[in-house]
C-alpha atoms as a printed R data frame, in Angstrom:
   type eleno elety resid chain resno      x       y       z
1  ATOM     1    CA   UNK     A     1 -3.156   3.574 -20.117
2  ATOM     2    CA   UNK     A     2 -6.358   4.730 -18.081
3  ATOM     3    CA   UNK     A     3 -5.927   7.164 -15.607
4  ATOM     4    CA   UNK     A     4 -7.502   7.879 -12.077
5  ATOM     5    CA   UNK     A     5 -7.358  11.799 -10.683
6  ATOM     6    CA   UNK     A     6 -6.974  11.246  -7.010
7  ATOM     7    CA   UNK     A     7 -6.595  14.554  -4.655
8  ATOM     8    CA   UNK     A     8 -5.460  14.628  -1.490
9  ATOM     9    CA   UNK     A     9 -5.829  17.864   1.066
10 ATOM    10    CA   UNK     A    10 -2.862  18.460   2.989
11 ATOM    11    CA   UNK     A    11 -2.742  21.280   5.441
12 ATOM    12    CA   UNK     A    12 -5.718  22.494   4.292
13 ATOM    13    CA   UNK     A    13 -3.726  22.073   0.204
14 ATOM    14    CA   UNK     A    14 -5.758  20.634  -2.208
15 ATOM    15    CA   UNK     A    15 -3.220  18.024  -4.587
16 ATOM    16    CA   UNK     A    16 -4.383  16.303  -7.401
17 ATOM    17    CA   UNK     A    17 -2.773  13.753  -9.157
18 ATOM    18    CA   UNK     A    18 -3.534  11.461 -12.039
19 ATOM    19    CA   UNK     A    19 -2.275   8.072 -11.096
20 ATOM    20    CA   UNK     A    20 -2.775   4.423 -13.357
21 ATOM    21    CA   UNK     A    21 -5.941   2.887 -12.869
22 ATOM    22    CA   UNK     A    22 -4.415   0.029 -11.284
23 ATOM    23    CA   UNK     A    23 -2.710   2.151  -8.386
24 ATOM    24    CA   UNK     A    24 -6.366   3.414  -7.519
25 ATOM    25    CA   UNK     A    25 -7.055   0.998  -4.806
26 ATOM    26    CA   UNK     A    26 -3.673   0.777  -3.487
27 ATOM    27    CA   UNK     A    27 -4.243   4.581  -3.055
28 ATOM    28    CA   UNK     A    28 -7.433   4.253  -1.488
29 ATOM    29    CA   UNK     A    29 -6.186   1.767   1.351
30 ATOM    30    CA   UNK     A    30 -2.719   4.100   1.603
31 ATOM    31    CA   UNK     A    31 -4.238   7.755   1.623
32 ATOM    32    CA   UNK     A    32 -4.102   8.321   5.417
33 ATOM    33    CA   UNK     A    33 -0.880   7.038   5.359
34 ATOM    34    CA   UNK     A    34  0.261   9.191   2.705
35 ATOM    35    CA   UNK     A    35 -1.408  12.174   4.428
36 ATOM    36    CA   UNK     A    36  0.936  10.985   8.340
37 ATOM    37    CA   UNK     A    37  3.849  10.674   6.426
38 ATOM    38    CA   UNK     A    38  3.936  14.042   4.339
39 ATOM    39    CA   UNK     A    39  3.140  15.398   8.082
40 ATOM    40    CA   UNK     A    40  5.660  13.322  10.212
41 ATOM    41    CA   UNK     A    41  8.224  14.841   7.108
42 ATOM    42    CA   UNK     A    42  6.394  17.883   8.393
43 ATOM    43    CA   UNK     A    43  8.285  20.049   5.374
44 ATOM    44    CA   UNK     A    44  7.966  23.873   6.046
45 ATOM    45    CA   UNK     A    45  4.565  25.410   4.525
46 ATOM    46    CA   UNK     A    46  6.945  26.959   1.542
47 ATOM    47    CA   UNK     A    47  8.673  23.298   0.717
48 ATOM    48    CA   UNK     A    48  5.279  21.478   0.941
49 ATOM    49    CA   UNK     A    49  5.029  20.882  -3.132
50 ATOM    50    CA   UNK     A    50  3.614  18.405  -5.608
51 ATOM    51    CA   UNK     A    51  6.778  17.033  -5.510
52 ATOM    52    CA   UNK     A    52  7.475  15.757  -1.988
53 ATOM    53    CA   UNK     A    53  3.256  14.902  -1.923
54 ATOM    54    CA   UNK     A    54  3.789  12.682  -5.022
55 ATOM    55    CA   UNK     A    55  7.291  11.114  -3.586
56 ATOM    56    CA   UNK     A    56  4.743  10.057   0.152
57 ATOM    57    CA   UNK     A    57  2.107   8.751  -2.762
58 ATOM    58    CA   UNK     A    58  4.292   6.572  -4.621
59 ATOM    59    CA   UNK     A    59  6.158   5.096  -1.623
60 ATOM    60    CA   UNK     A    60  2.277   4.768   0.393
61 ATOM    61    CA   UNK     A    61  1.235   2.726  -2.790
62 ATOM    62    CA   UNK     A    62  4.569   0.573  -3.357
63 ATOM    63    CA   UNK     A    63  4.446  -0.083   0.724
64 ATOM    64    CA   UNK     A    64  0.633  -1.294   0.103
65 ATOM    65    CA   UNK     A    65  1.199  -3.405  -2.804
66 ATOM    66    CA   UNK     A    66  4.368  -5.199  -1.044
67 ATOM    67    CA   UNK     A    67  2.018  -5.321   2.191
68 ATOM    68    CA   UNK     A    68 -0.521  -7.191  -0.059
69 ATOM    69    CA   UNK     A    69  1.745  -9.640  -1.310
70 ATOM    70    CA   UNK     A    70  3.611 -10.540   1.669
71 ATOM    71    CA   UNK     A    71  0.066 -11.481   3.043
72 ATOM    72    CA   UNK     A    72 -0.482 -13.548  -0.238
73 ATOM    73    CA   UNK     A    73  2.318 -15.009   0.182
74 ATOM    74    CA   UNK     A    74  2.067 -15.973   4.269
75 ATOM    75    CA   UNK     A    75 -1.483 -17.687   3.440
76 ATOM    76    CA   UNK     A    76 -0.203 -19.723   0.859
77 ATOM    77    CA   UNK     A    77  2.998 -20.899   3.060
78 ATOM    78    CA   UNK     A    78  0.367 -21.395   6.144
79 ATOM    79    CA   UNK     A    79 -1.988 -23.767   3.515
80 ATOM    80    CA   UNK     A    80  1.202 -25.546   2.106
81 ATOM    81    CA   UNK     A    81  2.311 -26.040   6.082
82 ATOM    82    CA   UNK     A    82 -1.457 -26.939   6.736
83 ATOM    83    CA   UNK     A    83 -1.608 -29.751   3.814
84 ATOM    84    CA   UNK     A    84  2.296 -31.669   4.728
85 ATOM    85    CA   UNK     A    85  0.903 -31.712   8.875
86 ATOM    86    CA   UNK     A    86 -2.550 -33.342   7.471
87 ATOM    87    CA   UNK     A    87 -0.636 -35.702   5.133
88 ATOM    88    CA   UNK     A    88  2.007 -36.323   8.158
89 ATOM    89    CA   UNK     A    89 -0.690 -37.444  10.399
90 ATOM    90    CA   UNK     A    90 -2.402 -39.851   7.932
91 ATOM    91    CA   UNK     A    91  1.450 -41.245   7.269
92 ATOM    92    CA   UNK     A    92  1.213 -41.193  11.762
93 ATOM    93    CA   UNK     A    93 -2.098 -42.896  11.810
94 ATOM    94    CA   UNK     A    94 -1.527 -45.577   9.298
């Protein structure tokens, strides 16, 4: 599986994290999320590990990719809903 390194610098903490290719622009489009929610957890400078960094990663990138696909999906119901009203009006017109 390729890999990406990604780092992120929290509280002035460099992390770095290898991450599958694929996740990479998830990532990208997530990292100042990642970076609010590790400091909305606000952890105590002692607690603030790889660990609780890695946990805000993974949920920024699942939260993206859902995100993504829930727009997917609401442009393909809007085209379906666009196609039935033009077919309803030609059925209307006739």
């Amino acid at each position: 599986m390729n890999e990406q390194v990604v780092e992120l610098i929290i509280r002035e903490r460099k992390f770095v994290f290898k991450i599958p290719y694929n996740d990479y622009v998830p990532f990208k489009e997530a990292e100042q999320k990642i970076i609010d929610l590790v400091e909305k957890i606000n952890p105590p400078a002692e607690k603030l590990d790889y660990g609780i960094v890695y946990a805000a990663l993974q949920l920024a990138i699942e939260n993206n990719r859902l995100a993504q696909k829930t727009k997917n999906e609401s442009s393909d119901v809007e085209e379906t809903v666009d196609e039935i009203s033009e077919k309803l009006n030609i059925f209307l017109n006739q």
